[in-house]
C-alpha positions, -999 to 999 in steps of 0.1 A, spaced: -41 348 220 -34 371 188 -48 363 156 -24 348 133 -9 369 105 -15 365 68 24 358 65 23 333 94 -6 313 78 14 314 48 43 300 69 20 275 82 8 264 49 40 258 35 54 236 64 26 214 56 30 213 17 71 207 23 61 178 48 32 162 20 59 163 0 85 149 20 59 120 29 50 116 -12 91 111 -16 97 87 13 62 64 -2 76 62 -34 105 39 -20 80 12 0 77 -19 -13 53 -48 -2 60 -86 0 36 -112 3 39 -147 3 16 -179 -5 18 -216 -11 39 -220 24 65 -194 12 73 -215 -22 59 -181 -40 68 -144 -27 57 -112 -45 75 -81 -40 55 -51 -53 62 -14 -58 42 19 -39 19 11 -64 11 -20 -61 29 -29 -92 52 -66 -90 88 -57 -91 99 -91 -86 86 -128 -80 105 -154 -65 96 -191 -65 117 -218 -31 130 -246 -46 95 -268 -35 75 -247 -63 80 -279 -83 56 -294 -61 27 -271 -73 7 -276 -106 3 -246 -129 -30 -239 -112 -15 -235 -75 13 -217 -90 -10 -192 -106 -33 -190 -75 -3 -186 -51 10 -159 -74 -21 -138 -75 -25 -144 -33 12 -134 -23 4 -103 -47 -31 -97 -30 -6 -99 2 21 -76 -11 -4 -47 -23 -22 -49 13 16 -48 31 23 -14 11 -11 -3 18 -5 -5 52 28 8 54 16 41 34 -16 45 58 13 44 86 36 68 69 8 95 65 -11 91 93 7 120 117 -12 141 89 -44 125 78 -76 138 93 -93 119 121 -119 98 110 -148 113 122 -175 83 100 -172 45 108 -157 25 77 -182 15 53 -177 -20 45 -192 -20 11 -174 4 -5 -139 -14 11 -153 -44 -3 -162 -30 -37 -126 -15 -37 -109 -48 -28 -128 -64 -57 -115 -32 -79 -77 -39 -68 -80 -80 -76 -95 -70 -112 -65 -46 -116 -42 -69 -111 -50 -98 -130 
């Protein structure tokens, strides 16, 4: 098999920039949903985990400010891990193999990061 050419590395390289970019594009339209309190609260969150909307069924009533505030921050929780699972799909056809087992600590520590974040 020939070695392949400056020109069609280059080739190469920019197939795989244009399709990055393509993926980068397509994430910025996901959006998450989570729900809590037995669907009286649903988040809807952004590609960056950022609430776009927040709807409450007509049973919210039933909830003290407490549970409401709780349900919020779980159907958020919810909503961020739904769009962090739908951009892991999207890019997976290009993200190297994992080669190292996770590491639960430092998924852990980054859970605890995202929670702080969004309070």
């Amino acid at each position: 098999m020939p070695e392949p050419t400056f020109a069609s590395q280059l080739d190469e390289y920019r197939a795989q920039l244009a399709e990055i970019t393509r993926l980068q594009q397509e994430r910025t339209g996901l959006m998450g949903v989570g729900t809590a309190a037995g669907r009286r609260v649903t988040v809807t969150v952004n590609a960056d985990g950022i609430a776009i909307d927040i709807k409450f069924s007509s049973g919210v009533g039933d909830l003290g400010h407490e549970e409401t505030a709780a349900a919020i921050t779980a159907a958020s929780q919810l909503a961020v891990a739904d769009v962090a699972r739908q951009t892991t799909a999207l890019f997976a056809p290009i993200a190297p193999p994992r080669t190292e087992p996770l590491k639960w600590d430092e998924t852990i520590s980054g859970i605890a990061e995202l929670r702080d974040q969004l309070r």
